[in-house]
DRENPA-3360 file (N, C-alpha, C; in nm, 2 decimals, always signed):
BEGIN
1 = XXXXXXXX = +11.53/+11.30/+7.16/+11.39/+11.29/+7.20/+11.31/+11.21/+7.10 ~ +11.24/+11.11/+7.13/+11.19/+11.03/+7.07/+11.00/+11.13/+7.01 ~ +10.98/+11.08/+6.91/+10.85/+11.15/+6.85/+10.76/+11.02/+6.80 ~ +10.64/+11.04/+6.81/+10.55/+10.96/+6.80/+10.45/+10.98/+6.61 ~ +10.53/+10.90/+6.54/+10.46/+10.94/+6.41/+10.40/+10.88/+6.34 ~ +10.35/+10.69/+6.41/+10.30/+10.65/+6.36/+10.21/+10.53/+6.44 ~ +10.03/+10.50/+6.45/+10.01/+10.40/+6.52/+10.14/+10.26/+6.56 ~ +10.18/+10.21/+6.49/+10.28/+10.12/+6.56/+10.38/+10.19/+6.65;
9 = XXXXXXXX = +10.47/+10.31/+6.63/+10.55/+10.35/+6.72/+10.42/+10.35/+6.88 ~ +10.33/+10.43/+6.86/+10.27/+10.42/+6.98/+10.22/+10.29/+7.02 ~ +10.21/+10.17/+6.94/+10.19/+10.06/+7.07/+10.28/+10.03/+7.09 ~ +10.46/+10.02/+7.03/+10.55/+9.98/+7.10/+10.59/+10.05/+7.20 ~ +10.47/+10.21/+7.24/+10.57/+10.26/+7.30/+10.49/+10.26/+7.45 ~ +10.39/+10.14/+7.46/+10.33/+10.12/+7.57/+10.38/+10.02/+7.64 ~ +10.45/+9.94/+7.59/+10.51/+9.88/+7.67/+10.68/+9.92/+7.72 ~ +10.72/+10.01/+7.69/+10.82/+10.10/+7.66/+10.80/+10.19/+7.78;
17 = XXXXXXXX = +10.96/+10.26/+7.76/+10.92/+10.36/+7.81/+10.88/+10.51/+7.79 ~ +10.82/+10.60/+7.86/+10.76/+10.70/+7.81/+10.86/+10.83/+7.85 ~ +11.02/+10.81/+7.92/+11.06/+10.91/+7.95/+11.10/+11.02/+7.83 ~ +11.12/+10.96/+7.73/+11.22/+11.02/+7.61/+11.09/+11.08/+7.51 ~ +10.97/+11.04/+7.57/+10.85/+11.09/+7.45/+10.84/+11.29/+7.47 ~ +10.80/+11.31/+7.34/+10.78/+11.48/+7.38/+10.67/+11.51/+7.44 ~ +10.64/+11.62/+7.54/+10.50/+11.64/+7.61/+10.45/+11.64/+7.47 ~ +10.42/+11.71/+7.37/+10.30/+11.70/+7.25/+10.27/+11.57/+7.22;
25 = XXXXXXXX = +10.34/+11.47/+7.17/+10.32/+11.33/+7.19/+10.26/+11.26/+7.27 ~ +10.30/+11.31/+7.41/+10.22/+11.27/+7.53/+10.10/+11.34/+7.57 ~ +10.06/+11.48/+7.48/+9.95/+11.48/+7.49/+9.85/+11.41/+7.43 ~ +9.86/+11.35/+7.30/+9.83/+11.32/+7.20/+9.80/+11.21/+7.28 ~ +9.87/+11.15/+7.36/+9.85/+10.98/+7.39/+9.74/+11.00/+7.49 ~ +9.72/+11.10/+7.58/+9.64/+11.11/+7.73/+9.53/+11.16/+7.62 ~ +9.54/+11.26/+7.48/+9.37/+11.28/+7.47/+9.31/+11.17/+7.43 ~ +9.36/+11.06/+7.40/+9.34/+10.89/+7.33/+9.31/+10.82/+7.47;
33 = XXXXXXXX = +9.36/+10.88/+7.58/+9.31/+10.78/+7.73/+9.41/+10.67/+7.77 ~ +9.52/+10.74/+7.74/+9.64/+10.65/+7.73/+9.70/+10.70/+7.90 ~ +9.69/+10.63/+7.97/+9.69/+10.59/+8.11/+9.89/+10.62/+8.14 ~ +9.95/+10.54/+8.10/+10.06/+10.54/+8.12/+10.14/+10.67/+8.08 ~ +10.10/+10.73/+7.96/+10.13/+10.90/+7.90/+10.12/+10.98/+8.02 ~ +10.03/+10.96/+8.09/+9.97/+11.07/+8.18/+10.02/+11.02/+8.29 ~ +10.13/+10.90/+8.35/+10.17/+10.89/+8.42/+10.32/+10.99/+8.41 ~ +10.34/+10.97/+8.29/+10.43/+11.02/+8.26/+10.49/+11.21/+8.31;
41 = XXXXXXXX = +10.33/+11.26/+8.25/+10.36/+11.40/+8.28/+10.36/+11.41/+8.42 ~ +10.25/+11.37/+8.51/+10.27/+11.38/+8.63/+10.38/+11.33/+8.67 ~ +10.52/+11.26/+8.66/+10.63/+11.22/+8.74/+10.69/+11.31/+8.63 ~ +10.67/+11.40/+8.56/+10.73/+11.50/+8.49/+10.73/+11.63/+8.54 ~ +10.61/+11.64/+8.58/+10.63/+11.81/+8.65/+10.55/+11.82/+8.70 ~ +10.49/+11.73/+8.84/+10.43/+11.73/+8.98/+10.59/+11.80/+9.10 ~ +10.69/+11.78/+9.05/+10.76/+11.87/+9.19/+10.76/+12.04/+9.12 ~ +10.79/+12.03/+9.01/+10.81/+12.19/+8.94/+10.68/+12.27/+8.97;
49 = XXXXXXXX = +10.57/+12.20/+8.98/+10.41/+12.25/+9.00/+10.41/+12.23/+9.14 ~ +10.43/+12.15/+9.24/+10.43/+12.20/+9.38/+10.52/+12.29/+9.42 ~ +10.63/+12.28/+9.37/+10.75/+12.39/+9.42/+10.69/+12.53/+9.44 ~ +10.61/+12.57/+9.33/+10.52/+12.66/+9.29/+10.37/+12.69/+9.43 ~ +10.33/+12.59/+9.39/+10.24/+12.59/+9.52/+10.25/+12.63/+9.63 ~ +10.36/+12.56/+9.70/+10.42/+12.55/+9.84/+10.49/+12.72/+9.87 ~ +10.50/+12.82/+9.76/+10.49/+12.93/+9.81/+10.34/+13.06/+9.81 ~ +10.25/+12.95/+9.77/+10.14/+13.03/+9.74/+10.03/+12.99/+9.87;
57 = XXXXXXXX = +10.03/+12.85/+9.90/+9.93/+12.85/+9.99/+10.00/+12.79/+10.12 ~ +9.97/+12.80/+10.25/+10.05/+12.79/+10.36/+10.02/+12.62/+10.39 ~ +9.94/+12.54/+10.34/+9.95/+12.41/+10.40/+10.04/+12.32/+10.27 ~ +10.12/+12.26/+10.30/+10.19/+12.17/+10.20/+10.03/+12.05/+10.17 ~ +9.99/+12.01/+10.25/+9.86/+11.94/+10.21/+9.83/+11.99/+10.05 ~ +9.73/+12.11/+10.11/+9.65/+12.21/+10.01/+9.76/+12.24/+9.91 ~ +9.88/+12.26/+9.92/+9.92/+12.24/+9.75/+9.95/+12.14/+9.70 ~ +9.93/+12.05/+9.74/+9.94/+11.89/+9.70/+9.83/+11.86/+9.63;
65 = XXXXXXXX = +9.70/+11.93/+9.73/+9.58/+11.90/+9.63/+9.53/+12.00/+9.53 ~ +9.57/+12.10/+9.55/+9.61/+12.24/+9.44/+9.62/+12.15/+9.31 ~ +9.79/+12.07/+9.29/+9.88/+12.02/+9.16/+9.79/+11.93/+9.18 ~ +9.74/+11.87/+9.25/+9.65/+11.73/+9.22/+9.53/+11.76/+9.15 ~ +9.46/+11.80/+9.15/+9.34/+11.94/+9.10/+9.35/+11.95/+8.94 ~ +9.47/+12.03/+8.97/+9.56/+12.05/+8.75/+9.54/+11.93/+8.71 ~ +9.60/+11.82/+8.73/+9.63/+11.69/+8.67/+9.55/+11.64/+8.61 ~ +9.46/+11.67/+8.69/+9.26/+11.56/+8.68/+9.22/+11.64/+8.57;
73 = XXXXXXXX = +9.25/+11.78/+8.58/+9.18/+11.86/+8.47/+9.28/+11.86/+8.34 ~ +9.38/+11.84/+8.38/+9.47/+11.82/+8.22/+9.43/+11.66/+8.20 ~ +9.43/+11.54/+8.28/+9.36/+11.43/+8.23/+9.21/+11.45/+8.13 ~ +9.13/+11.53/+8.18/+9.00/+11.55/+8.16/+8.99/+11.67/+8.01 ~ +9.07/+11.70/+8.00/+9.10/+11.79/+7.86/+9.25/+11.84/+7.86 ~ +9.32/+11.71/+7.79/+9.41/+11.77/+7.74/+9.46/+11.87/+7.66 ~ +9.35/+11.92/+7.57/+9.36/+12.00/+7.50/+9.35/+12.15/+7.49 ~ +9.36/+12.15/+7.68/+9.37/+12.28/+7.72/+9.49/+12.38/+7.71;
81 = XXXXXXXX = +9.55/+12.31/+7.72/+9.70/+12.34/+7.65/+9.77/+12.33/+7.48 ~ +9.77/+12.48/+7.41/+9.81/+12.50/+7.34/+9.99/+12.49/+7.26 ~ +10.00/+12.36/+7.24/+10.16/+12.35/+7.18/+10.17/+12.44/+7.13 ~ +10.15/+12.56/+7.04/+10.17/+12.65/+6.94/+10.22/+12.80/+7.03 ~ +10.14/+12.81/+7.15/+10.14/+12.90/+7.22/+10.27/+12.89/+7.28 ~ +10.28/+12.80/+7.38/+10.41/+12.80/+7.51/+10.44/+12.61/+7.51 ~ +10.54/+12.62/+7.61/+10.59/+12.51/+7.60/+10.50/+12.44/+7.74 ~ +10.47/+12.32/+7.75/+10.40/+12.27/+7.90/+10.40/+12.36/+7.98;
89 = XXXXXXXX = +10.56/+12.32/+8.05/+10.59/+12.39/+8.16/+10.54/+12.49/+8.20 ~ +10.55/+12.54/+8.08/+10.49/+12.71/+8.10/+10.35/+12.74/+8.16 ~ +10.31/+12.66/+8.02/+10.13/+12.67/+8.11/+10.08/+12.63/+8.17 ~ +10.16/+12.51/+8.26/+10.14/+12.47/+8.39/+10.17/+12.56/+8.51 ~ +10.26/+12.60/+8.49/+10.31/+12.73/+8.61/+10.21/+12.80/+8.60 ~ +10.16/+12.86/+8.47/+10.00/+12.95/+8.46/+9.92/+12.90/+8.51 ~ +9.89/+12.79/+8.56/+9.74/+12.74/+8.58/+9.79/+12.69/+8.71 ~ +9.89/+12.66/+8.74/+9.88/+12.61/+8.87/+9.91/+12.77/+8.99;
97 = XXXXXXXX = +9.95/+12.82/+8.92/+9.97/+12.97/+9.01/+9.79/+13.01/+9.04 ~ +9.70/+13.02/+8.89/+9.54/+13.08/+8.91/+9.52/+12.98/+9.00 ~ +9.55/+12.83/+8.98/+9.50/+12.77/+9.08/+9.50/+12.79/+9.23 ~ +9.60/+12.83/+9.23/+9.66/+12.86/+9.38/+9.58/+13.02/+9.46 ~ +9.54/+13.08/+9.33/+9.47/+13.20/+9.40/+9.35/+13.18/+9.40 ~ +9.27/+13.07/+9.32/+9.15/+13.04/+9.31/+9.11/+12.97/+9.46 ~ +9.21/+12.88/+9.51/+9.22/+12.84/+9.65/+9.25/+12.93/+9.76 ~ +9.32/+13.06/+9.71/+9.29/+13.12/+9.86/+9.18/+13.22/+9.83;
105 = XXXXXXXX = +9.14/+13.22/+9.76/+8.99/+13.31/+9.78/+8.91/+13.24/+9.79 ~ +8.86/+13.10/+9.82/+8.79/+13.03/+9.88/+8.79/+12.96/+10.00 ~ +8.94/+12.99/+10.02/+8.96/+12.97/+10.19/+9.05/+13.05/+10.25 ~ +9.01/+13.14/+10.29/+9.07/+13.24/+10.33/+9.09/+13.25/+10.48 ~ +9.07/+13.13/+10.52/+9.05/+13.10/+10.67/+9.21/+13.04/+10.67 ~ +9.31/+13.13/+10.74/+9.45/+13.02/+10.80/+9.47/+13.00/+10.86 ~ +9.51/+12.89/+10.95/+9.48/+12.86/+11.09/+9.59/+12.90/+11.11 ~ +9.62/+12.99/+11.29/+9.70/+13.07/+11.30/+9.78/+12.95/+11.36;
113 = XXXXXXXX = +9.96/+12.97/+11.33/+9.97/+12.92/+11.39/+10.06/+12.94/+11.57 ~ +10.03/+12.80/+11.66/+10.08/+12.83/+11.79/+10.24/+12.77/+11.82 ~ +10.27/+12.89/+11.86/+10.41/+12.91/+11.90/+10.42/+12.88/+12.03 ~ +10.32/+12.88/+12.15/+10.30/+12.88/+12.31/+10.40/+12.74/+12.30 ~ +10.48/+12.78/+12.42/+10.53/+12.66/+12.48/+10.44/+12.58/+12.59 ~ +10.45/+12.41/+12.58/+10.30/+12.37/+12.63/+10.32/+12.40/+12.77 ~ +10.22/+12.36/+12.90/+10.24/+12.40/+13.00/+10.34/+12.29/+13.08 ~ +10.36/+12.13/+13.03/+10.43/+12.05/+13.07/+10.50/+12.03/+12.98;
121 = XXXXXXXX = +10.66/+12.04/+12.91/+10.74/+12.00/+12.86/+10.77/+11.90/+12.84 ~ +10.81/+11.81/+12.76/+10.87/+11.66/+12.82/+10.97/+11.71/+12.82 ~ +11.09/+11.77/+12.83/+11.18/+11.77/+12.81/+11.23/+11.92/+12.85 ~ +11.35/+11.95/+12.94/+11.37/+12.10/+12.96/+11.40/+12.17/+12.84 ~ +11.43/+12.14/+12.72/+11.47/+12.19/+12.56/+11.38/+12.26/+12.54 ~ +11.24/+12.18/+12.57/+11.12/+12.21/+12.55/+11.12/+12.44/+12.60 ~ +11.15/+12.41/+12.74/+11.11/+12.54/+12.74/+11.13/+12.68/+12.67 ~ +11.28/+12.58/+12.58/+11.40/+12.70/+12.51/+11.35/+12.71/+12.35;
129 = XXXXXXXX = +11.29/+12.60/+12.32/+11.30/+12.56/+12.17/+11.12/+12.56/+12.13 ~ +11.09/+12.61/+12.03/+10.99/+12.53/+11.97/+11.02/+12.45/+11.89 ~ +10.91/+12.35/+11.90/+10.90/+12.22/+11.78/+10.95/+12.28/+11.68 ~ +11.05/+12.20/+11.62/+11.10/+12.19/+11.43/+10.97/+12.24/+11.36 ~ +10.87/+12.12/+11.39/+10.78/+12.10/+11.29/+10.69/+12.25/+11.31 ~ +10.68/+12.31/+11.40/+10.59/+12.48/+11.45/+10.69/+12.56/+11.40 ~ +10.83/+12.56/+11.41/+10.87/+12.67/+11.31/+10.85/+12.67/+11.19 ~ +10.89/+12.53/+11.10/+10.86/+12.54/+10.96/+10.75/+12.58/+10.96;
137 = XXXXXXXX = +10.64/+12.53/+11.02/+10.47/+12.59/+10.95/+10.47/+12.76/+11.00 ~ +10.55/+12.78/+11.12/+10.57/+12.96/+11.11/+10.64/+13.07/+11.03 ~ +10.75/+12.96/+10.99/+10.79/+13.04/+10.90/+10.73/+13.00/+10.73 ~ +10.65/+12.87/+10.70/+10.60/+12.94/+10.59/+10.48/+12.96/+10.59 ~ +10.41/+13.00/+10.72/+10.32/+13.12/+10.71/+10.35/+13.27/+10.74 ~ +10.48/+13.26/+10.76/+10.46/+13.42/+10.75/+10.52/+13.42/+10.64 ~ +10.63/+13.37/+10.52/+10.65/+13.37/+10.38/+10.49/+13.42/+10.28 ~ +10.40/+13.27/+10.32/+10.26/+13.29/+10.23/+10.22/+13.46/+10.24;
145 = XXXXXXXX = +10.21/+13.51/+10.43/+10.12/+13.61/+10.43/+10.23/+13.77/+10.35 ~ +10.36/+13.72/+10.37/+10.42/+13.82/+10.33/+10.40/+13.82/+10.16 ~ +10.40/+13.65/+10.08/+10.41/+13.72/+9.92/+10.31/+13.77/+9.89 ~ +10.17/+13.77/+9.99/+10.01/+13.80/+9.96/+10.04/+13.93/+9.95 ~ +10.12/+14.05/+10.03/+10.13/+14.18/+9.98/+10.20/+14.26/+9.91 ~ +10.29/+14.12/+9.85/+10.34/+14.19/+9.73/+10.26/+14.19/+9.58 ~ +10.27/+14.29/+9.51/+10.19/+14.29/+9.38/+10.20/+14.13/+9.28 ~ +10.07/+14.15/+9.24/+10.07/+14.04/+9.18/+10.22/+13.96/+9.06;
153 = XXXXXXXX = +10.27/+14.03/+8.97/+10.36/+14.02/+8.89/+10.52/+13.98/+8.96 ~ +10.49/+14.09/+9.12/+10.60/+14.09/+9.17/+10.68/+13.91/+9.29 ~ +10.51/+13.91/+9.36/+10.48/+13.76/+9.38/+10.54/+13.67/+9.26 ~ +10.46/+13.61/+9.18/+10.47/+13.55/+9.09/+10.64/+13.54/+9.00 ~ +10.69/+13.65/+9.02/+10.84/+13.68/+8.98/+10.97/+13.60/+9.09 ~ +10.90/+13.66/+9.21/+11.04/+13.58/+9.32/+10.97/+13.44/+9.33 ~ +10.88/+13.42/+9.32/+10.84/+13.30/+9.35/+10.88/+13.18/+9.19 ~ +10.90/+13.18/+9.10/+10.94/+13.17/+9.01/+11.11/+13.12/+8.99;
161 = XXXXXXXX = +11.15/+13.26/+8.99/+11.30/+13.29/+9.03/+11.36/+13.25/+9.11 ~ +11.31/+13.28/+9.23/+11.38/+13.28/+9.35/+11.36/+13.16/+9.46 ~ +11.21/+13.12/+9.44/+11.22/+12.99/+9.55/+11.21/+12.87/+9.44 ~ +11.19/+12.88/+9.32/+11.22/+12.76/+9.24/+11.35/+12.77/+9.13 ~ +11.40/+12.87/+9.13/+11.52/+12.85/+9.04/+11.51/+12.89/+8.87 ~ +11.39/+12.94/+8.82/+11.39/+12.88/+8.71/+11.45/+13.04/+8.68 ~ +11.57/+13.04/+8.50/+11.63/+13.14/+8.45/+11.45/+13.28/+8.42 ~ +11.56/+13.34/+8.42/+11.45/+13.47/+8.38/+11.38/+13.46/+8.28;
169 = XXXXXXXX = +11.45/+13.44/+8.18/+11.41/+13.39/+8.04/+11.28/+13.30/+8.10 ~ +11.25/+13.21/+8.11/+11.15/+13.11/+8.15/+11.04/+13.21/+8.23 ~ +11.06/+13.27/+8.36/+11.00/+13.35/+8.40/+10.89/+13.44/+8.37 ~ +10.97/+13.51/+8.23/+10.93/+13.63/+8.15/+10.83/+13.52/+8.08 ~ +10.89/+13.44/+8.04/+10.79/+13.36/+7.91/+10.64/+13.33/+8.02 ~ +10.60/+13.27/+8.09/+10.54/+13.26/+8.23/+10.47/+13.35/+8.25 ~ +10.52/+13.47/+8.28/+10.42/+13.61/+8.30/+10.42/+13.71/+8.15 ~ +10.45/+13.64/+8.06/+10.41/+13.73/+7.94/+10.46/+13.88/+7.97;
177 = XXXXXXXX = +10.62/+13.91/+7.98/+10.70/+14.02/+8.02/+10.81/+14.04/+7.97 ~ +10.93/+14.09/+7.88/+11.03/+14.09/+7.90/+11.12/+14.09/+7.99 ~ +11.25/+14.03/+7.96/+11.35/+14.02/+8.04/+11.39/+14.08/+8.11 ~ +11.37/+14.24/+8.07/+11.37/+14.34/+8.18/+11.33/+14.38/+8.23 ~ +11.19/+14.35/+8.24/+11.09/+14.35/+8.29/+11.05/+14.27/+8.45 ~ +11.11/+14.13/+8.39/+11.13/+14.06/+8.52/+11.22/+14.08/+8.61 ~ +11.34/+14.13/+8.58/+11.46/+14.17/+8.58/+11.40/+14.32/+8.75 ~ +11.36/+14.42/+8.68/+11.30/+14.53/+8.77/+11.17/+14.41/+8.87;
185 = XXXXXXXX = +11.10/+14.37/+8.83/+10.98/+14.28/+8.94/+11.07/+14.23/+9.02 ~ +11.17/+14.16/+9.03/+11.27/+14.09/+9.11/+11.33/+14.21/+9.21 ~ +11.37/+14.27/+9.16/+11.45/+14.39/+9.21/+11.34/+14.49/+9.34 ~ +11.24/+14.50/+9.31/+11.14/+14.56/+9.40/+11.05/+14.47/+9.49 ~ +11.06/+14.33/+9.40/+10.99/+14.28/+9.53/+11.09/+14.23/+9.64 ~ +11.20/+14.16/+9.62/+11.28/+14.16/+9.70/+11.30/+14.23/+9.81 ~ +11.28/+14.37/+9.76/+11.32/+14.48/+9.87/+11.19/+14.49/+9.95 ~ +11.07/+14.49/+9.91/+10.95/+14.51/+9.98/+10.94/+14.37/+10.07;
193 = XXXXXXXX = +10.97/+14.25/+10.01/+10.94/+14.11/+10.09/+11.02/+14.13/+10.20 ~ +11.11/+14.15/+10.19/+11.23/+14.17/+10.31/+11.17/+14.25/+10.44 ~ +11.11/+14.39/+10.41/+11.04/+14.47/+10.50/+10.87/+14.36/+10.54 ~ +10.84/+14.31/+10.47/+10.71/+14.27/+10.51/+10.73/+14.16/+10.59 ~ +10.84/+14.08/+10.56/+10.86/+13.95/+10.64/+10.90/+14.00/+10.78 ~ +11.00/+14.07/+10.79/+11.06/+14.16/+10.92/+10.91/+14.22/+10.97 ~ +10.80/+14.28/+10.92/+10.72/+14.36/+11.00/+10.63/+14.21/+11.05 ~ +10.61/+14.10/+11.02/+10.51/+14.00/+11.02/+10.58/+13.90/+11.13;
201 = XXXXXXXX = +10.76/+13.95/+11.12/+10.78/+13.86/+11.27/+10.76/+13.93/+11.38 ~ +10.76/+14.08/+11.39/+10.76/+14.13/+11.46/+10.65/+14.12/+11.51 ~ +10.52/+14.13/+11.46/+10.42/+14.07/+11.51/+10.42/+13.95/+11.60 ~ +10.47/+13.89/+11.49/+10.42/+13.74/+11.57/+10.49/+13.68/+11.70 ~ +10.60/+13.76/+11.70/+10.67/+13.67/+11.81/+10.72/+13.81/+11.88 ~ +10.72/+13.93/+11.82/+10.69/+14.05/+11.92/+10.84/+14.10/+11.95 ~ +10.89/+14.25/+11.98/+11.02/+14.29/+11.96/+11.10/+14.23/+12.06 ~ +11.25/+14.18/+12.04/+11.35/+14.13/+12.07/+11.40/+14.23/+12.15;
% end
């Protein structure tokens, strides 16, 4: 990993590239207004921060502008982020998760969505099938409305873990928990998500 220790390394490293620089270095460069640095973090962890999103709020849009939201504000003070505390990552998953709850308690309106098959089909498929594009937004609205009743820590744990991959270790660092700690949140939400998703289809598309 390349490190930034002296005015000349940073102008060679503008015309350079910024892959190999450390986020702390690349902070250093965005609180100076260094344009290209901050190109950098965002093609660094704009998918790790939507991955995150895209299980919190039901429109892929709105977490697009969720992560877009963070960025402006880590542009606008870098210095919101503490190197000494956590690593980036970390406190980006922190801030982009409040962010994501900060957005649904201001819009709490979700447009339901329609499963009706239309009254003219183009196509006889039509009568048997809904649209691709109507299932995905059904099934991740009923995902959003099922992790909304799971406990906060427990949310936050499978969503973490489970729809983004990341080891527990990372997890725990994230929600400020031990390993076994995450370890049990994983274990109970799973079991509860499972019952909430099954009671929310049954709703929606009604007993088989």
């Amino acid at each position: 990993m390349k490190s930034i220790a002296a005015s000349d390394e940073t102008s060679s490293c503008v015309h350079g590239s910024y892959k190999g620089i450390e986020d702390v270095d690349l902070i250093r460069l965005v609180a100076n207004g260094n344009h290209e640095a901050f190109t950098e973090l965002v093609h660094r962890y704009t998918p790790i921060c939507v991955g995150v999103a895209r299980r919190m709020v039901v429109s892929e849009a709105d977490a697009d502008d969720v992560v877009q939201q963070v960025f402006i504000k880590l542009w606008q003070k870098p210095t919101a982020w503490d190197s000494q505390r956590s690593a980036l990552s970390t406190w980006l998953y922190q801030v982009v998760m409040n962010a994501c709850r900060d957005h649904y308690r201001t819009n709490k309106k979700f447009q339901k969505v329609d499963l009706q098959v239309k009254d003219e089909p183009e196509a006889p498929d039509a009568l048997y099938h809904v649209d691709e594009s109507e299932q995905q937004a059904a099934r991740q609205f009923l995902l959003v409305q099922a992790m909304k009743e799971l406990p906060r820590a427990q949310a936050d744990a499978i969503n973490l873990a489970v729809f983004n991959g990341l080891p527990q270790k990372k997890v725990a660092e994230v929600l400020g928990v031990s390993v076994k700690a995450v370890e049990s949140l994983l274990s109970r939400a799973k079991v509860k998500l499972r019952k909430v998703v099954m009671q929310n289809q049954r709703e929606v598309y009604g007993d088989e």
